[in-house]
N, C-alpha and C positions, 0 to 999 in steps of 0.2 A: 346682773342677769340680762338687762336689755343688750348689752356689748356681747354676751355669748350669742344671744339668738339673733343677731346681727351679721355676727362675724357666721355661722351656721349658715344664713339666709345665702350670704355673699360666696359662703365657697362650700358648695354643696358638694363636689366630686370628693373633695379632701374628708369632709365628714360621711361621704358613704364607703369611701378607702378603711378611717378609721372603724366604726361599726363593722367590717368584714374581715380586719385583721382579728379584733377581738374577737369575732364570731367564731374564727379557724383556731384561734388561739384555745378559746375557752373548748372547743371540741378535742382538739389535741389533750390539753391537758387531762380533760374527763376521761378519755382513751388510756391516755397513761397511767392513769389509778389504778387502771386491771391490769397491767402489762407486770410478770414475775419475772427478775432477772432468775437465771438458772440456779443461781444461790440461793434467792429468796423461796424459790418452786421445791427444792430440794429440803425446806426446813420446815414447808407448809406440808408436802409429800408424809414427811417423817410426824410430825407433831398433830397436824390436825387432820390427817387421812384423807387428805386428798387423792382424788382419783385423774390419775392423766388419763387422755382423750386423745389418740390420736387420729386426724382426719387425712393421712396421705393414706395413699393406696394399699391394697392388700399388699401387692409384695415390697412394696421398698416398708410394708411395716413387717414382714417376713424376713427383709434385711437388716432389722433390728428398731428398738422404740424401749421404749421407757420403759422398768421394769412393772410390772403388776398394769402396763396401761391396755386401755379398752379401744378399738378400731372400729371408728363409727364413722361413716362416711357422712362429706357435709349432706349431700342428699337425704341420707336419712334423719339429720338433723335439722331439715327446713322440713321434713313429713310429719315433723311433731315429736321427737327426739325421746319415743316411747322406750326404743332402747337406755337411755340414760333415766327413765322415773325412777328406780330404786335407788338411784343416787341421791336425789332432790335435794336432802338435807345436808352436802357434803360438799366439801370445797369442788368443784372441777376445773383442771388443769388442759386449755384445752392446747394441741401445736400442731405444726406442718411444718415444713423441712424450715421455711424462713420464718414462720409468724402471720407472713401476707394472707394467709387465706382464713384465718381465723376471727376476722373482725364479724363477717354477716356469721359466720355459725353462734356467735357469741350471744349477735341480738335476738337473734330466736330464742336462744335459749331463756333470756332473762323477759321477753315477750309471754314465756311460757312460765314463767312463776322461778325458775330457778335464779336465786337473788347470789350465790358465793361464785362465779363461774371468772375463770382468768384465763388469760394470753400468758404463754411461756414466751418471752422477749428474745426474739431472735430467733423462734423457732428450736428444732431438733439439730440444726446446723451451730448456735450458741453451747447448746446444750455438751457438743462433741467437743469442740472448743475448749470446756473446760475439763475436760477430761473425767466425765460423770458416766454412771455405770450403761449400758445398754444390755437386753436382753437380747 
């Protein structure tokens, strides 16, 4: 133990490199526990009634989105995501054309008590990829 905290004293930049690769590491990972590939999204969809979310705009979600999905714009989901409460007890499935814009709508949501809430991996752009239905 004295030789750890030795070697620690003597190369400090190296031990604050490691603690911040862990740190991105461990946030990565916890991100990735929510992320559905489009397979995975499509079985949670069917089996546990999931509700997709979609947060792109009115029309490109007028140019098509997930069947049965709900168009809530992230603004209205950082205003307290009163549109989604009857949901609360239900998987939500949230996307945008890549996934990227998804992450802060998510933490609101789970700030605000909804505990099942996911990222569609890759977006509604993954989604076409595999040749899954659109409305």
């Amino acid at each position: 133990m004295p030789q750890l905290i030795e070697f620690a004293s003597n190369h400090l930049a190296l031990v604050a490199a490691f603690f911040g690769v862990l740190g991105v590491l461990l946030f990565t990972l916890r991100q990735a526990a929510h992320d559905l590939s489009p397979n995975r999204a499509v079985q949670m969809l069917n089996h546990e009634h999931a509700v997709p979310v979609d947060l792109r705009s009115e029309q490109d979600f007028n140019a098509g989105h997930i069947i049965n999905a709900l168009r809530v714009s992230p603004e209205a989901i950082a205003e307290g995501a009163s549109a989604l409460q009857k949901y609360r007890e239900k998987p939500l499935l949230l996307y945008c054309e890549t996934g990227a814009s998804c992450p802060k709508p998510i933490q609101t949501l789970r700030k605000a008590g909804f505990t099942r809430v996911y990222r569609l991996q890759g977006g509604l752009a993954a989604w076409r990829n595999e040749n899954l239905p659109l409305q």
